[in-house]
N, C-alpha and C positions, 0 to 999 in steps of 0.2 A: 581377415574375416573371423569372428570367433565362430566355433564348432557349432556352437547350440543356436545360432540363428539359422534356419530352417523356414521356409514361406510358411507352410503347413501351423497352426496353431492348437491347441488342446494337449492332446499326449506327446506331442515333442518335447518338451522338458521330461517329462517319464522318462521316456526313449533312450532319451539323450545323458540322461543321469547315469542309465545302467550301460549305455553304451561307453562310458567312461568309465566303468566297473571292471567290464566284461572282455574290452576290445583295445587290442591293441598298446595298452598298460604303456609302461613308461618312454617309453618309442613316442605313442601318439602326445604327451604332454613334449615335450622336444621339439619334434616337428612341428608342433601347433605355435609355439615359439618363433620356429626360424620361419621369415618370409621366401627366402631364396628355393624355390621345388625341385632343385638339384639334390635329388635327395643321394642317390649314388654315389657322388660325391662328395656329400658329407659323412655319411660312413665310413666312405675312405679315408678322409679326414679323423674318423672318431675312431677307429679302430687300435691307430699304436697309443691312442690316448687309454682305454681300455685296457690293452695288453698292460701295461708300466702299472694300471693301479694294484696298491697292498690289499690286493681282495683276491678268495678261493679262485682255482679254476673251472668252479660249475656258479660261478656267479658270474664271472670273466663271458664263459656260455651262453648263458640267457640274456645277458645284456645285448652281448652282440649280434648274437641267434634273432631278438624283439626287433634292433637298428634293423637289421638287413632283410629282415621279413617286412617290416613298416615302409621301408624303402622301394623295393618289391611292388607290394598292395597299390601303394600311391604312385606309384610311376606306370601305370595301367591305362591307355586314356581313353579305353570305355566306362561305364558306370558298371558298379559290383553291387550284387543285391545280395543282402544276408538275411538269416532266421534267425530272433531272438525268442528263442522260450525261456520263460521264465520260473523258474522252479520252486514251489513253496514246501521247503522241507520240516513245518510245523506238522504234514500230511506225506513221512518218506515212502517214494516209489522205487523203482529196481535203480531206476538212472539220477536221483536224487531228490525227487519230491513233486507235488500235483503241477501238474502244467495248466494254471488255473488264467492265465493269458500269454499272448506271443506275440513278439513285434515284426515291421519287416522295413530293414534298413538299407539304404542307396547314396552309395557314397561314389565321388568320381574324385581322380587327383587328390584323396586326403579330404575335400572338402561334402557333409551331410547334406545332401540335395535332395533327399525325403523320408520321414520317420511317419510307421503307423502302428499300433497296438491294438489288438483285438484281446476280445472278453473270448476263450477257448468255447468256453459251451454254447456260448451264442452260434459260434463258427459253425462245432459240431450237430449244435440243431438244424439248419437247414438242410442235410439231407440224410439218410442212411447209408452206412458205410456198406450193410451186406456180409459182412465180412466177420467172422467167428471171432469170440475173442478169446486169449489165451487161458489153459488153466491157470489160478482160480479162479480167476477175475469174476468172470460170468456165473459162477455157483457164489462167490460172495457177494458181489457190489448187484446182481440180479440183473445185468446186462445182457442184450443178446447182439449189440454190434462194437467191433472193435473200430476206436476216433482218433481224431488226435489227442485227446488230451490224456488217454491213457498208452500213448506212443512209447513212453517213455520205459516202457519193459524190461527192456535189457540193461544189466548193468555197464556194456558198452557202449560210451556213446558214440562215436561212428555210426554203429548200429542204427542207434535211436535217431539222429539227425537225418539219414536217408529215412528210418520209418517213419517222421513227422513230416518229411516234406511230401513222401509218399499218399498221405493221409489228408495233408491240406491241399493236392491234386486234385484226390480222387472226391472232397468234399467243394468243390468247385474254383481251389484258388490258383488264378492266372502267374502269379511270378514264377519266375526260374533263380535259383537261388546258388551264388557263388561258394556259400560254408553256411556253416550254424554256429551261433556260440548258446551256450547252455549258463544258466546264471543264479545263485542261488537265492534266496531273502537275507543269510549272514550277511551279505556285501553291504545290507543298508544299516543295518546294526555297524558296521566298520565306518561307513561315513560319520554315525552320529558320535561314536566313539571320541574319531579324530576331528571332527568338525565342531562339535557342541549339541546341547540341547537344541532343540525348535520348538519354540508355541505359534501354532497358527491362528490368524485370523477365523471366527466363523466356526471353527472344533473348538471343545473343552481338553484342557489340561495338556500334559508340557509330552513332545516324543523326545525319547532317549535311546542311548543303547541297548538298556533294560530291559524297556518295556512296546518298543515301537515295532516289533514285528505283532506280536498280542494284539496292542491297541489298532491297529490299523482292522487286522484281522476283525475286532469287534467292530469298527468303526462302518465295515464297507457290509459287515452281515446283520448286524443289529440296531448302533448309533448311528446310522443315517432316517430311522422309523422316529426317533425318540426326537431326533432336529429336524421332523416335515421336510428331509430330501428327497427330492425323485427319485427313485430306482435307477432312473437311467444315469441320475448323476452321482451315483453313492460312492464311486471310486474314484472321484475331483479330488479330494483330500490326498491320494496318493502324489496328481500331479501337483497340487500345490506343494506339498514337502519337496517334491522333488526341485521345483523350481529354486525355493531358499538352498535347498544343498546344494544347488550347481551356485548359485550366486555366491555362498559361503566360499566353494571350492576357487570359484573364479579369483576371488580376491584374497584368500589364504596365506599365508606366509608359503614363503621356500619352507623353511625347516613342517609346516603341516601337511604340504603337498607333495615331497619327499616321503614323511611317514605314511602317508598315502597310499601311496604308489608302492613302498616296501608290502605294505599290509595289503594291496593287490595281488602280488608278488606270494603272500604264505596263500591265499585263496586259492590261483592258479596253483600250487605245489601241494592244495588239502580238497582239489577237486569241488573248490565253489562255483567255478572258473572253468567250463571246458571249451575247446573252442576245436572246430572240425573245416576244413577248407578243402574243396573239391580241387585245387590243384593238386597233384601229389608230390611238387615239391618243397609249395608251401606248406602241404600236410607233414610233410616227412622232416622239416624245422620245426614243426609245432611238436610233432614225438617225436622227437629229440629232445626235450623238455622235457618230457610228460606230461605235456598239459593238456592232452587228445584226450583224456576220459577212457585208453583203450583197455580192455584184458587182455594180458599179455600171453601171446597165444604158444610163443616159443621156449619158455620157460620151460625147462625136463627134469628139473628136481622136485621136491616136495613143494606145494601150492595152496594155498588158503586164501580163499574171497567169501566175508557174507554178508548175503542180500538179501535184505529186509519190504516188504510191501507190506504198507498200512493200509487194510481193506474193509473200509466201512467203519472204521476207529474215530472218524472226525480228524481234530486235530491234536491227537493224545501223543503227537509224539513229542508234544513241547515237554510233556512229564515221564518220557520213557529212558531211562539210564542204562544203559549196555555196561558188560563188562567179558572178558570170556579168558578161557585157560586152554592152553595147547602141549599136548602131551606124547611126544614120537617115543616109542617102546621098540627097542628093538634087540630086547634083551631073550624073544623067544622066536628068535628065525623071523620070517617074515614081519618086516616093522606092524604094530599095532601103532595107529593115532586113536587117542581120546581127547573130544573137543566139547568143553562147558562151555554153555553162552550165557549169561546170565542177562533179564531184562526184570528192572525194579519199577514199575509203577508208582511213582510219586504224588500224584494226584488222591485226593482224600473224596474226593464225592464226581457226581457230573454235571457236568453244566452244560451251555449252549456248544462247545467247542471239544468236550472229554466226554470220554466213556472205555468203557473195557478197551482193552488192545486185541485187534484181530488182525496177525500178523500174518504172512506168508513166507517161511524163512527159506533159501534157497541157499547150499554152501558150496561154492565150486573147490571140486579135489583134484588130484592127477586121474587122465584117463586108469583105467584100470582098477581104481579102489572098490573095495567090496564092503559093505554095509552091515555092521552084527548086530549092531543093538542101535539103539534109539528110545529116551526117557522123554516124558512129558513134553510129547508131542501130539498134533493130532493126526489125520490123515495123512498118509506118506505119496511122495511123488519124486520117481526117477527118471533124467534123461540125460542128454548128453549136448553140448553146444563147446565151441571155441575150440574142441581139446580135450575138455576137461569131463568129468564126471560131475553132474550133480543130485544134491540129494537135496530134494522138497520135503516141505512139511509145513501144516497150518499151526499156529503158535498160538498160545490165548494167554491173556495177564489180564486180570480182572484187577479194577482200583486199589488201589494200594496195598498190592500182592508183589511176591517175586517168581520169577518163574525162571529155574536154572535146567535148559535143554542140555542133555546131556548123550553124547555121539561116538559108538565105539568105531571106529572101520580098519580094517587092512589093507595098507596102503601095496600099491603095485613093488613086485618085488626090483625092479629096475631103481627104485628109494634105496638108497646103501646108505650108510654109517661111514663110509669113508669119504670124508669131506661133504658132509652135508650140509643142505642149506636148502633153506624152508624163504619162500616169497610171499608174505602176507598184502594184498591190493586191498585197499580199504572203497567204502562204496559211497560214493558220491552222498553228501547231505549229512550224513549221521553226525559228524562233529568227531572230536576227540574221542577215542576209545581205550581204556585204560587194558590188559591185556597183560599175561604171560605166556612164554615158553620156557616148555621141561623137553629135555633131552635125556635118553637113558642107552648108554651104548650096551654092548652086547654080553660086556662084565656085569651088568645091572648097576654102573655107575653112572650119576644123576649129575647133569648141569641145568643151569634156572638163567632166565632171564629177564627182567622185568620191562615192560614196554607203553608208550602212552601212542596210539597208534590214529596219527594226524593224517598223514600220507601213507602212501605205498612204501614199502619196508622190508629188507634182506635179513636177513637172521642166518647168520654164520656160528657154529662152535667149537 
């Protein structure tokens, strides 16, 4: 049976595209291959096959970490029901970007036996949650009840995946759900990459790598007025893409469907990709990866996470370029960190999608840091969550401006100089972030490191 046949008709190819993204990565193209549902057994089978290949021992890991979780899932013989949110990081949130629709997917044995997709605000309209919503949110976006579609809060998603299911409970929805996976809009930019352009029937002009998260964006909030579509049907174009990518994908060469799956593979390791399961042993394989989306809460040396919320900005963070500089001093007793963030506004005017950037920048440090100074920032806001310390502040970068926040603190004196090492977690959505660390021991001598920071990253010197 192929995957994507499904009773259900409309958003099942949607569903079903990003659930080939999202879930279960090169395991589930495998299995979908072999008829035989002994799947235990083929592990078994696959495992000294595995062990022998001339590959690292953290790809050795995930390979067989995906078999043996895949194996697992589909040897279950109740029906598992999942949450797909779906994250548009053109608008980034704490956990990766607007949760501007969510699907809910029911798989028994390996095989999709029902895929749906809801519009989030539609969701969130039918009742009030009641329920306060966190600083800023409610002084900027002019809120007064916390939804699902601003669930997405924290920059761990664990967190987030219990707060969304939380949230479509308490707004009236009946499933009970076995995990969440989290799923960003890069991933559709990676199909077209590896799959080709698409022209659809019925829409003007070709989607690409380029330009297809953009056009889409324009297509379902403005180009659907200008082709006399329905409101209600302004987001068909989505599933018709989807449809030709799966059918592309279905018929693809090995050697495209392999790069595939690798370029899955960097998603899950850059947090495009998080995926959270209420077993805890299947959770406990999935971070073992890193591919839970978590803050790492045990960590006892020096820590850097920053978390960005686009509030009331539209979708400017398509033209928003990060950069930042990290500086541990600890040439005067007690280490001093000084941390520059630099954000460049690349956009020249506004249009239906840009405008100023109205940030909320959140930076988690080690418990204990203490806060001197703070440049070009606005309002300030401290508390404390995971462990860690953090320090809040509203960010502004008007059109084609730069705006470099700049952060003195003293970090806790339990920070030594003797065998140091700093753990920078990067935050779901943002992309690539180019980045330095200076190190200065207690002679006031300087080491530098230059860094492009995709993933979560150790910084030893």
């Amino acid at each position: 049976m192929n995957i994507f046949q499904v009773k259900k008709k409309g958003w099942k190819f949607w569903a079903s595209f990003w659930l080939l993204a999202g879930l279960f990565l090169s395991g589930w193209y495998l299995f979908w291959q072999v008829k035989n549902r002994n799947w235990i057994a083929l592990v078994n089978l696959f495992q000294p096959v595995v062990n022998s290949l001339p590959i690292t021992e953290k790809d050795k890991k995930e390979i067989l970490t995906v078999f043996d979780l895949t194996a697992e899932i589909f040897s279950v013989p109740k029906e598992q029901t999942f949450l797909l949110l779906f994250q548009n990081n053109l608008e980034i949130r704490p956990g990766g970007g607007f949760l501007g629709s969510f699907g809910i997917l029911k798989i028994k044995e390996g095989k999709i036996t029902s895929v749906e997709v809801h519009d989030t605000n539609v969701f969130d309209s039918r009742i009030n949650s009641g329920i306060k919503p966190p600083y800023p949110l409610e002084k900027m976006l002019n809120i007064s009840d916390w939804e699902l579609r601003d669930s997405n809060w924290s920059p761990d998603f664990p967190t987030n995946a219990e707060k969304a299911e939380y949230f479509y409970h308490l707004e009236g929805g009946t499933e009970n759900f076995d995990g969440a996976v989290a799923i960003s809009t890069e991933i559709l930019t990676t199909f077209l990459r590896v799959l080709g352009p698409v022209t659809l029937p019925n829409y003007p002009g070709e989607y690409n790598s380029d330009n297809a998260v953009v056009k889409l964006e324009y297509q379902v909030e403005k180009g659907y007025k200008d082709q006399e579509i329905e409101k209600g049907k302004r987001k068909y174009v989505m599933k018709d893409l989807a449809v030709e990518l799966v059918r592309r994908a279905e018929q693809a060469s090995w050697e495209k469907k392999h790069l595939l799956l690798k370029e899955l593979e960097k998603h899950l390791n850059q947090k495009d990709i998080m995926i959270y399961f209420k077993n805890p042993a299947w959770q406990k394989q999935i971070s073992s990866l890193g591919w839970d989306g978590q803050v790492n809460k045990t960590f006892s040396r020096d820590y850097l996470l920053m978390v960005d919320a686009n509030l009331g900005a539209l979708k400017s963070d398509a033209h928003i370029r990060r950069s930042f500089e990290y500086i541990v001093d600890f040439s005067s007793g007690q280490p001093l960190a000084t941390l520059k963030i630099k954000y460049e506004h690349t956009a020249r005017s506004r249009d239906w999608m840009t405008t100023h950037y109205n940030n909320y920048l959140r930076v988690y440090t080690p418990a204990g840091t203490w806060l001197e100074k703070a440049e070009n920032v606005g309002e300030k806001d401290f508390s404390e969550e995971f462990g860690k310390k953090i320090l809040g502040f509203l960010v502004y970068v008007r059109i084609g401006e730069t705006n470099e926040v700049r952060l003195q603190y003293r970090l806790p004196k339990k920070i030594t100089e003797a065998n140091y090492e700093l753990l920078i977690q990067k935050q779901s959505g943002v992309g690539s972030i180019p980045g330095r660390v200076i190190f200065i021991n207690s002679a006031g001598q300087s080491q530098e490191k230059e860094l492009e920071l995709k993933s979560d990253q150790l910084i030893k010197f």
